[in-house]
Each structure stands twice: as structure tokens, then as C-alpha cells.
N, C-alpha and C positions, 0 to 999 in steps of 0.2 A: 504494500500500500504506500503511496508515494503522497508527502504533505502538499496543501493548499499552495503551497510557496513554490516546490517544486516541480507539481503541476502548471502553476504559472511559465516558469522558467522552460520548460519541454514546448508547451504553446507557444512560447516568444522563438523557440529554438526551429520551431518548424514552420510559423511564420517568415521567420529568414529565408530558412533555404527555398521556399516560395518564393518571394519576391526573387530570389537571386537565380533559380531557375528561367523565371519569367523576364529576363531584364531586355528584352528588343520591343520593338513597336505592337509587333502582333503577341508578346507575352503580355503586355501590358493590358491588352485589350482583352484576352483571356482572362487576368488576374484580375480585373475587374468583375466579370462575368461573377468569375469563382467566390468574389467578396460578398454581391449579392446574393450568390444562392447561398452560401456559407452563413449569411449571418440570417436572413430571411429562414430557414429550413433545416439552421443544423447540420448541411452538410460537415464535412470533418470538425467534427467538434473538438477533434485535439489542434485545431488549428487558432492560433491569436487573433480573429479577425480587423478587434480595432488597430495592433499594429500594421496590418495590412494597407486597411483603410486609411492609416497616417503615411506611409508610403508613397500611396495613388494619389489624394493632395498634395505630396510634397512634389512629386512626378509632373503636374499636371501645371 
């Protein structure tokens, strides 16, 4: 069983390699995609969405 904290820190971890997968024009366009249905629906729930979504703002 992994704590609150570290749980955090595994989301923030795989938010990263998201973004950094994604990082050309047509990733970006995906990783949008993926932020809305991620946070609308729960898609990967091990994923940090809001750091995502600070990302895409900071991108844009």
C-alpha cells in the first residue's frame, strides 16, 4: 500500500513522461485530447491531470 504522498508523487511521475512523450505538434494535440477525457471520465487515473493541464497552458 503506497501513502497519499507517494501516490501523488507516481501521478506527477507519469504525468511527465506524458507530456515528454507527447512533445511535437501532433503530441500536443493528442495530449490534449487525452487531458479531457482523463479528467472528464477517469481515464488513467494514475495519471496527474492538473499537471498536465499546466503544461498545455504553459505550451499554448
Amino acid at each position: 500500500m503506497t501513502t497519499p504522498r507517494a501516490q501523488k508523487r507516481i501521478a506527477l511521475r507519469h504525468a511527465q513522461r506524458l507530456i515528454a512523450s507527447h512533445a511535437d505538434e501532433a503530441g500536443l494535440i493528442r495530449l490534449r485530447w487525452l487531458c479531457f477525457f482523463g479528467q472528464r471520465f477517469g481515464w488513467h487515473s494514475h495519471v496527474d491531470w492538473a499537471a498536465v493541464e499546466a503544461h498545455l497552458e504553459n505550451a499554448a
